[in-house]
C-alpha positions in Angstrom: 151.8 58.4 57.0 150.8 61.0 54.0 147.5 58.2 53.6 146.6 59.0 57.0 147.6 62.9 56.8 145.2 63.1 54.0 142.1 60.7 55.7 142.8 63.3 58.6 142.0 66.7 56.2 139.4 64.6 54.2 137.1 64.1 57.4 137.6 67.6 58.5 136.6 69.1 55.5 133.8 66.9 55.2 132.7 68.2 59.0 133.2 71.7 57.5 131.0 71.5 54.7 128.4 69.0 56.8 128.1 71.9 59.0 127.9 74.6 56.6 125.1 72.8 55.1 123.1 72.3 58.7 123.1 75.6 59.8 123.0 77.3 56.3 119.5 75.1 55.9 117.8 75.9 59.5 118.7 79.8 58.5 115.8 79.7 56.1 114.5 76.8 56.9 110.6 76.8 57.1 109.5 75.3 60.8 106.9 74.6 63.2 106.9 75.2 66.6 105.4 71.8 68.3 106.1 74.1 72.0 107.2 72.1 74.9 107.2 68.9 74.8 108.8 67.5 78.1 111.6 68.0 80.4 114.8 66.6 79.2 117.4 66.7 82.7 120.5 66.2 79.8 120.2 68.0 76.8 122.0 65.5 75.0 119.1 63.3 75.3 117.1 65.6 73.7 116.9 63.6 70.0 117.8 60.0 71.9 114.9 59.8 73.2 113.0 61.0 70.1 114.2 58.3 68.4 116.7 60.2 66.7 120.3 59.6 66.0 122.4 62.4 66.7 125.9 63.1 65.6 128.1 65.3 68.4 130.1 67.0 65.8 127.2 68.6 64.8 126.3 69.9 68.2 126.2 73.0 69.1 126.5 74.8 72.9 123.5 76.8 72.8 121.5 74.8 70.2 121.4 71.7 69.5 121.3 71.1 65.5 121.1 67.2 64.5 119.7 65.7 61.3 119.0 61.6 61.0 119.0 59.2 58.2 115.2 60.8 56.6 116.7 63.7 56.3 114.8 65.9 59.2 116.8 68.7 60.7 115.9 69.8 64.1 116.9 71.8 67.1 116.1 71.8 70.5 116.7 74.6 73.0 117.6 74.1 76.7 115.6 76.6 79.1 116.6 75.1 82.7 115.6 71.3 82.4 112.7 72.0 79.7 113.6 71.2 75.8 111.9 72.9 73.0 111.4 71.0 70.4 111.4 72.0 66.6 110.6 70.0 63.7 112.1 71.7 60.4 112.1 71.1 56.2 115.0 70.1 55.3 117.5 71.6 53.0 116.8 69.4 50.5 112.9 70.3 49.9 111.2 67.2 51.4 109.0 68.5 54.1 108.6 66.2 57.0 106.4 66.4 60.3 105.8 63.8 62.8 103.4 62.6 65.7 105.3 63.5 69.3 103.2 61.0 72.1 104.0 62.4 75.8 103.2 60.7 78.6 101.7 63.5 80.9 102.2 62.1 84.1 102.8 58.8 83.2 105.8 56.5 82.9 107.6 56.2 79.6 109.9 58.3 77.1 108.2 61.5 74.8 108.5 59.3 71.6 108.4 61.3 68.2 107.5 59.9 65.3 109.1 61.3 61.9 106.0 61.3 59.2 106.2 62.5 55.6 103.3 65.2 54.8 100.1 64.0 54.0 100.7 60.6 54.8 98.2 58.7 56.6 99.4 57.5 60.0 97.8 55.1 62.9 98.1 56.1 66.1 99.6 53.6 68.6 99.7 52.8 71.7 102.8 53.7 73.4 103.3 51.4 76.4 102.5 54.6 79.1 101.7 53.5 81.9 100.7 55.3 85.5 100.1 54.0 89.1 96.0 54.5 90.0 95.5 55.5 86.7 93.9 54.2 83.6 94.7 55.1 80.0 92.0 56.9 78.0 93.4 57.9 75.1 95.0 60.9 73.4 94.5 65.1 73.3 96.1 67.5 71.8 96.2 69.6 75.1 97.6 67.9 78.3 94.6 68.8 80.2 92.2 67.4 77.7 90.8 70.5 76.6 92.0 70.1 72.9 91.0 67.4 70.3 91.1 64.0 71.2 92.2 60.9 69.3 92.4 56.8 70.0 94.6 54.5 69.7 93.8 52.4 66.3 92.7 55.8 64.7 94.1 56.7 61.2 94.9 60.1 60.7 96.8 62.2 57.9 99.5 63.9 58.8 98.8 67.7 57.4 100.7 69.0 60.4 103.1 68.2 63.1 100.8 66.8 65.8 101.7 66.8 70.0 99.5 63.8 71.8 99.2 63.7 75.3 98.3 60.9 77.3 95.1 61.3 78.7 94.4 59.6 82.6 91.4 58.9 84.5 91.6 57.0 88.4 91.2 53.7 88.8 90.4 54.3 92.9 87.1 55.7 93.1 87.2 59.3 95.0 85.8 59.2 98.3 83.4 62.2 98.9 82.0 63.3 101.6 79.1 64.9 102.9 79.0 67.2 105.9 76.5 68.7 108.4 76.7 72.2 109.5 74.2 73.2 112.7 74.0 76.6 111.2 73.2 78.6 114.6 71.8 75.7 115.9 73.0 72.9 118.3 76.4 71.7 116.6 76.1 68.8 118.7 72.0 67.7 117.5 73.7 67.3 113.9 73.9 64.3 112.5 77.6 62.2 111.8 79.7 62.9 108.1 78.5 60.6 105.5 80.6 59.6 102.7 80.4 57.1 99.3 83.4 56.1 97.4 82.5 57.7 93.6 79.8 59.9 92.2 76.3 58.7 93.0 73.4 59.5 95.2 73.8 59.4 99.1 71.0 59.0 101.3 70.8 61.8 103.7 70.4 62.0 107.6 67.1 61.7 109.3 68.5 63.3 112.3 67.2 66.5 112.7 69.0 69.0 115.0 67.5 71.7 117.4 67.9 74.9 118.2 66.0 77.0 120.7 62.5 78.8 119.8 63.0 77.6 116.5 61.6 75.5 114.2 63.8 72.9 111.8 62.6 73.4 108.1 65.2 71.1 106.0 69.1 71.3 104.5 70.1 73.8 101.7 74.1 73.5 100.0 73.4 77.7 101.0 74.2 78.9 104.8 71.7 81.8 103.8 68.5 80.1 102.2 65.2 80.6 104.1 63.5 77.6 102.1 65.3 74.0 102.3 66.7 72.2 99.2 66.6 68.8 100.9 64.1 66.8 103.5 65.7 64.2 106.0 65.6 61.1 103.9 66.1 62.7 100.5 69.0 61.9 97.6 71.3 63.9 97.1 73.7 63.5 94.2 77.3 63.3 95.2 80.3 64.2 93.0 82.4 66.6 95.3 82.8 67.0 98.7 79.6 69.0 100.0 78.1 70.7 103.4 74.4 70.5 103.9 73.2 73.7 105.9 70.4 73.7 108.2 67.4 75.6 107.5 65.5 77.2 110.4 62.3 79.6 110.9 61.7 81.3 113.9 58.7 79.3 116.2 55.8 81.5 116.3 53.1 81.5 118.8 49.5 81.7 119.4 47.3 82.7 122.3 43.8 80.3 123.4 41.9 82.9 125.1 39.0 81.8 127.5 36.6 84.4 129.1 34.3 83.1 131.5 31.4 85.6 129.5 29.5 86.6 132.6 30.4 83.4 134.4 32.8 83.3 137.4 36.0 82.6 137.2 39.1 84.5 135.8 40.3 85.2 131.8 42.6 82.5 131.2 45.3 82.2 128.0 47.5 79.5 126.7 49.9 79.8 123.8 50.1 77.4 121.2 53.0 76.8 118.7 51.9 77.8 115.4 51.3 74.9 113.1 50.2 72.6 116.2 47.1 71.1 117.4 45.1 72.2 120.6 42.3 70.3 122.6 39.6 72.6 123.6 39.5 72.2 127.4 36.6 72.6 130.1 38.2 75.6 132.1 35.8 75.3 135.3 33.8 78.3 134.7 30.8 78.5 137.1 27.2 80.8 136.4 24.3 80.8 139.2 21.3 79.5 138.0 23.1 78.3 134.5 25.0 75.5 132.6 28.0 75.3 130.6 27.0 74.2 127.3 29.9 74.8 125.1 32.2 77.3 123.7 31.9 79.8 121.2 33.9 82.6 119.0 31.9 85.5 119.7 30.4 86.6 123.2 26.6 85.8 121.9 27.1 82.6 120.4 26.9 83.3 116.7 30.6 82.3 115.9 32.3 79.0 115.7 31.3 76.7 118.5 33.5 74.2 119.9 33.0 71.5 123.2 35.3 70.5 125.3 37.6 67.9 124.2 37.2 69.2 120.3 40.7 69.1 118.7 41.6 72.6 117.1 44.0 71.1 114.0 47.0 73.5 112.6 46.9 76.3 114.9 47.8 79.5 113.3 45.9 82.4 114.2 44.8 83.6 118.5 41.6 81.9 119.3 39.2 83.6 121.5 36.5 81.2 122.9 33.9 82.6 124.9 31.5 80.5 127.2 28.1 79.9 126.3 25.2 79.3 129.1 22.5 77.6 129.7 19.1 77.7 132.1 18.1 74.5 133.1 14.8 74.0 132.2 
């Protein structure tokens, strides 16, 4: 019985001074902060998953002070379900840091990796695994903005050093490119088109319509006067993307005939600009002449056309004037 009395005492003195020594080291203790490093739903899973063995009668309610077999002291924090994790020297003066892997959206464990300083340490693959996605390898920021390391790399260990698993999809995107009438006839545009992944999309050749106006092209911009893209064209798709139309006002020109003392009345007909006008005969009649042809100015000295000449791109008014003849 006095064995037993005295195995009782030994063990709690031993918890006394194992304590004392825990807490009197993480005092003044130099540390790193590796941040957050995952969310931890029971916070005394925070060191089993790290690998770590962790002793409860070393445990405390608010922070969580454990130290394995190497020697590394460590505490983690709970705030909600998110653990904290800190990586210290311990007591003893041997200064350790370690490589923590996370998953980031993938399936598997945050697995740390106790390191001494300036060791050299290949980095591993850690089994991570994520539905749709493909593994691409490691960054020190989750969203891949940091440094990025490979699996097979050797590195030395100057520093505590958080890896997260970096994804890309293994289903291509769809993206899809849209049609917008832009004041004109929402129902003249042509159909959505869409590709599965970046690359170049062939676009419409339907054009649409709207009234006294003329169709110049597609622009990404509601508010461009000059088209980016022609029926026809590539365009390179990497997003989802609207294609606006692109209009100009139709302008008009006049075809002025004057009989030029002939009878018969002034006649005018307007031409789209940009179009193409037969000169016609407008049955002008003159006593004692003959029609011979048309000309720009009343005496003949202008540009002459005859009926049936084709006027090409139209984009001034046209007077002709009717020229005459005596029949010999």
């Amino acid at each position: 019985m006095q064995n037993q009395f005295s195995e009782t005492v030994w063990l709690i003195s031993l918890l006394v001074i194992l304590t004392t020594l825990v807490f009197a080291g993480s005092a003044s203790a130099f540390f790193e902060d590796l941040g957050i490093i995952g969310s931890i739903h029971d916070i005394d899973d925070a060191f089993e998953l790290s690998g770590y063995d962790v002793d409860p009668a070393i445990i405390d309610s608010s922070d969580l002070i454990a130290s394995d077999v190497q020697g590394i002291e460590k505490s983690a924090k709970r705030s909600g379900d998110t653990v904290t994790l800190h990586i210290y020297k311990f007591w003893d003066g041997t200064e350790k840091v370690a490589v923590i892997y996370n998953p980031n959206g993938g399936t598997g464990l945050i697995n740390v990796v106790p390191l001494d300083i300036n060791s050299n340490y290949t980095i591993t693959d850690q089994g991570y695994t994520r539905n749709d996605y493909s593994f691409t390898g490691w960054n020190t920021k989750a969203d891949g903005s940091g440094d990025s390391y490979s699996n097979g790399q050797m590195i030395t260990m100057l520093k505590s050093l958080v890896l997260y698993a970096q994804w890309a999809p293994t289903i291509s995107p769809t993206y899809t490119l849209t049609y917008d009438a832009n004041g004109g006839d929402s129902n003249s545009i042509p159909a959505p088109q869409s590709r599965n992944g970046p690359g170049d999309l062939t676009i419409s050749l339907v054009e649409p319509i709207r009234s006294d106006y003329d169709f110049l092209g597609w622009s990404e911009n509601s508010g461009d006067v000059t088209a980016q893209y022609q029926p026809d064209d590539s365009i390179y798709m990497d997003s989802d993307k609207t294609l606006y139309a692109v209009w100009e006002e139709e302008q008009f020109f006049t075809i002025t005939y004057y009989p030029n003392e002939g009878d018969g009345d002034i006649k005018v007909y307007y031409v789209k600009s940009g179009d193409d006008y037969t000169v016609t005969d407008q049955g002008y009649t003159r006593q004692y002449y003959v029609f011979s042809l048309w000309d720009t100015m009343p005496n003949g000295y202008g540009f002459n056309y005859d009926n049936g000449y084709i006027i090409r791109n139209v984009n001034s008014d046209i007077v002709l004037y009717a020229q005459w003849e005596r029949p010999l």
